[in-house]
C-alpha angles and dihedrals in degrees: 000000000000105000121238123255091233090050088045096060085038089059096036089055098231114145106211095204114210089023125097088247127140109261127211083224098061144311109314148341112266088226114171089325110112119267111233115271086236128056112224121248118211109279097045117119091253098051105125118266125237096250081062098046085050100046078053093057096047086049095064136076086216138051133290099205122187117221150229139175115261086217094069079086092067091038103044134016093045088234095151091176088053093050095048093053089052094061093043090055091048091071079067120082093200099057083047088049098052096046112080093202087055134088126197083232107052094199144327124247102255089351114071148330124213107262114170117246121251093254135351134210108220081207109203087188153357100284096056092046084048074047101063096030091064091040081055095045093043091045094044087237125162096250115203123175121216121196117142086356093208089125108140097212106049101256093141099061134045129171114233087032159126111241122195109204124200104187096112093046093085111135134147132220126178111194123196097181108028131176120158119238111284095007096096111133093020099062131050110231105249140178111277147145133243113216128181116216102259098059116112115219093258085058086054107041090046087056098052106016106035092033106013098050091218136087139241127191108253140146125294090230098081090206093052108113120257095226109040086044087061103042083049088056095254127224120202132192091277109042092138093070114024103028141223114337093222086063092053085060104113088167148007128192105205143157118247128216086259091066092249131141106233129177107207129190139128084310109035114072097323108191083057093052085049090061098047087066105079102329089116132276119260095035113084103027146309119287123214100171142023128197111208132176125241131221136209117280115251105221093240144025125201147206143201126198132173141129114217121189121195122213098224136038081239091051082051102056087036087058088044096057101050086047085066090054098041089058096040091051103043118002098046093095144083095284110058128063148152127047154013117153133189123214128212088229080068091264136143128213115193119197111165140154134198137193132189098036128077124237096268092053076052103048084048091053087059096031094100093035082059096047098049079057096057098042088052103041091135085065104036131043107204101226091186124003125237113269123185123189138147136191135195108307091226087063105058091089099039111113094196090049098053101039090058091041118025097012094158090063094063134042122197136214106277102193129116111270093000113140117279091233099062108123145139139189105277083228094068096052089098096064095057113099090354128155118229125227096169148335133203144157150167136200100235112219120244088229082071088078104063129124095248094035103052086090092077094053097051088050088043087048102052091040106055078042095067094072102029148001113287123202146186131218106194087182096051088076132040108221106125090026116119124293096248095048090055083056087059101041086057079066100067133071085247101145088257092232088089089067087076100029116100101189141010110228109217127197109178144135143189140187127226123279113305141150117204109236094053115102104232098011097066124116110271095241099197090055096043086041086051087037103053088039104064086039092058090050093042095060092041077052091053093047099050082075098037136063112247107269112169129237154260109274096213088046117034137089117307080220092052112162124230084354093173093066089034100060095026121023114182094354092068086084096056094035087051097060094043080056095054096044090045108043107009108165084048107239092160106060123155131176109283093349124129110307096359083117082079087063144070107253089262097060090243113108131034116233111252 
């Protein structure tokens, strides 16, 4: 008896995506036929069985891994020792990293709480991640992608999910002449890097600065994720002068709702490369490589560091206030990026870089500020005096280097085998494991810097700081940046308000590592309650002064308002339609991301 076509591919194990075929990973393609309105749970009577599971696992050079939760330890087998040495190993990213039922964010006060996903693919490589996307399409599953996993709001974990997980996918390409597939003749070969999406930052700048000589435009966290910072915008330590780091993407190799391996630049499909920078990770597709240009290396990079009281609510605004000048006079500018945050004790951190100028440039630009103080001690204690120092540039990244000469600024992975390279900013160890009250933030506008508006800053400023801690990120918005940078910029779905912006305002706190339904390791939910609270007022505070901006998608409320307009601006319309003609039955779905407003908050269930 001659055998059918469609029996023939069945039996071969070949999976025609976009035709009505017979597929290894369940009963049919979906084609051009409509994908239920709802996703199934395990349980439902179209869960996957466990011959298909199975039939995905033997299809994948990685693993498929089934999860559960690593707080069962505290839940249910009463090993307390076990349990404390969970939550021990929670104030350590990389422990969170390596762990595919883990978030760096452990949960969100009256948002979310981490909860693992059903299985994972630990994908090694683009075909097993175009591997489990078609299983999830086919299979009608909630997909979510975990890479560095840093992500505030949840978006790279989901109960009653697929997770595709990058870790593994770490590789790293330096490139001397490149020129990305189908652009020869339109683009100039250049120097650049070829990262693949679960590389971290330190992985990165090792590669290209330590090593490499050069730099690329990353994030500041050296355990964020390569590939979800530049789908998010990204914004590094030294913005002002090198840019966004999504405008620094020539080239992304991903994997498209349809399950197929596409390479997208300029010239590939081009509205689709626009959306991946900055039009938010997990929504178009999954990324498995960027392709980033690199820049020449500055000599030296700098630091300053203080901590300044004043003695009076009006010391304090008067502080306040020359802070602002002294920024607009001497820090507003490519060279000078990161921190200054107010207190609500009346007190001032200072935690600022600076690239391009050597110490003594630096230690100018402070001169008058100094002496102001000087000139002014009954009204100011200086808690910890400016110091300004700065070291080879090649060396900020270098574990060996820091550890024998600055060896407060960095912490390293304690535990037993781990690389000897692991290691993180001592500052962001507060963010690991932590457990969000609120989150908030706002683009300041560069007219606020004016001579006859500061005023209004300075106002804004004391008075958010009354309930809670106010900083500003001078990197995190590029008034001020080069020229050319702010051109670039124009090229990405960035919501075009950052462009005159020269700093995000962020009010936000956490509490240490913590999972409701453990007695004794459960939120404190007076305090969160207290906590979220005066977060929420502070910013409402900060915006009475200033004209509605928007925010920063990676780092902004869970409960963001009109956060279409808010990311993206003008660019949501556009981003909106690449996303329909990309994804149109919505398989990629995060929270508040492009096209998530079709869906029930979960992800679960399209709006009728």
């Amino acid at each position: 008896m001659a055998i059918s076509r469609r029996k023939f591919l069945w039996l071969s194990g070949i999976s025609m995506i976009g035709f009505q075929l017979l597929s290894p990973f369940g009963n049919a393609v979906w084609g051009n036929s409509k994908i239920p309105n709802a996703r199934v749970r395990p349980g439902d009577a179209n869960w996957p069985s466990p011959k298909k599971w199975e039939r995905l696992k033997n299809s994948l050079k990685g693993e498929l891994i089934k999860l559960e939760s690593p707080f069962d330890v505290c839940k249910t087998t009463g090993d307390v020792e076990a349990c404390k040495t969970l939550f021990q190993n929670l104030k350590n990213p990389y422990f969170l990293g390596d762990s595919p039922a883990l978030t760096q964010t452990l949960g969100w006060f009256k948002a979310w709480e981490t909860q693992p996903s059903v299985y994972a693919v630990a994908a090694q490589n683009s075909t097993d991640v175009a591997a489990a996307v078609n299983f999830a399409r086919i299979n009608n599953l909630r997909l979510v992608v975990k890479g560095g996993g840093h992500s505030y709001q949840g978006t790279s974990n989901a109960p009653d999910s697929l997770l595709i997980w990058t870790r593994k996918m770490n590789s790293i390409t330096l490139h001397n002449l490149f020129v990305g597939k189908d652009c020869e003749g339109i683009q100039e070969p250049q120097h650049a890097v070829t990262i693949e999406a679960g590389a971290m930052w330190l992985q990165a700048y090792d590669a290209v600065t330590t090593k490499g000589g050069r730099y690329v435009q990353g994030g500041g966290c050296m355990t964020v994720g390569v590939a979800g910072l530049i789908q998010s915008g990204g914004f590094g330590s030294f913005s002002k002068n090198y840019g966004l780091a999504a405008a620094g993407l020539l080239e992304a190799e991903m994997v498209t709702a349809n399950g197929e391996i596409e390479i997208v630049n300029a010239v590939r499909k081009p509205d689709l490369f626009w959306a991946l920078k900055g039009g938010g990770g997990g929504t178009f597709g999954i990324v498995t490589k960027v392709t980033l240009r690199t820049r020449e290396l500055p000599e030296k990079f700098g630091a300053v560091f203080g901590k300044i009281s004043a003695g009076s609510n009006n010391s304090f605004k008067m502080l306040i206030e020359k802070v602002i000048q002294l920024y607009r006079n001497e820090l507003f500018n490519p060279h000078w990026g990161e921190t200054i945050s107010f207190h609500s004790d009346n007190s001032m951190d200072f935690s600022l870089v600076f690239q391009g100028i050597n110490k003594e440039e630096a230690e100018l630009a402070w001169k008058d500020f100094r002496s102001w103080l000087n000139d002014n001690q009954d009204d100011f204690t200086i808690d910890r005096p400016l110091t300004i120092i700065d070291l080879p540039a090649r060396s900020l990244w270098d574990v060996d280097f820091l550890n024998e000469n600055a060896p407060g600024l960095i912490k390293m992975d304690e535990r037993e085998g781990a690389p000897s390279k692991n290691a993180y900013w001592a500052s962001n160890q507060q963010e690991a494991g932590q457990y969000l009250l609120a989150y908030q933030s706002i683009w300041i506008h560069k007219s606020l810097l004016e001579e006859e508006e500061q005023y209004k800053l300075r106002d804004a400023l004391f008075e958010a700081s009354r309930l809670w801690t106010t900083s500003l990120h001078f990197n995190k918005g590029l008034a001020g940046a080069k020229g050319e940078e702010l051109e670039a910029a124009k090229n990405t779905a960035m919501n075009p308000v950052v462009l005159d912006s020269f700093a995000l305002a962020i009010i936000a706190g956490e509490e240490e590592p913590s999972m409701e339904g453990l007695s004794g390791l459960e939120p404190d939910l007076q305090t969160a309650t207290k906590g979220a609270t005066k977060i929420n007022a502070a910013m409402i505070a900060l915006k009475k002064a200033l004209t509605p901006t928007g925010s920063y998608l990676a780092e902004s409320s869970y409960f963001e308002e009109n956060w279409q307009q808010s990311y993206w601006g003008e660019n949501y319309k556009k981003l909106s339609e690449i996303k329909k003609k990309y994804d149109p039955d919505g398989l990629f779905f995060v929270h508040n991301g492009v096209g998530s407003e079709e869906w029930s908050a979960d992800g679960f269930t399209r709006k009728q």
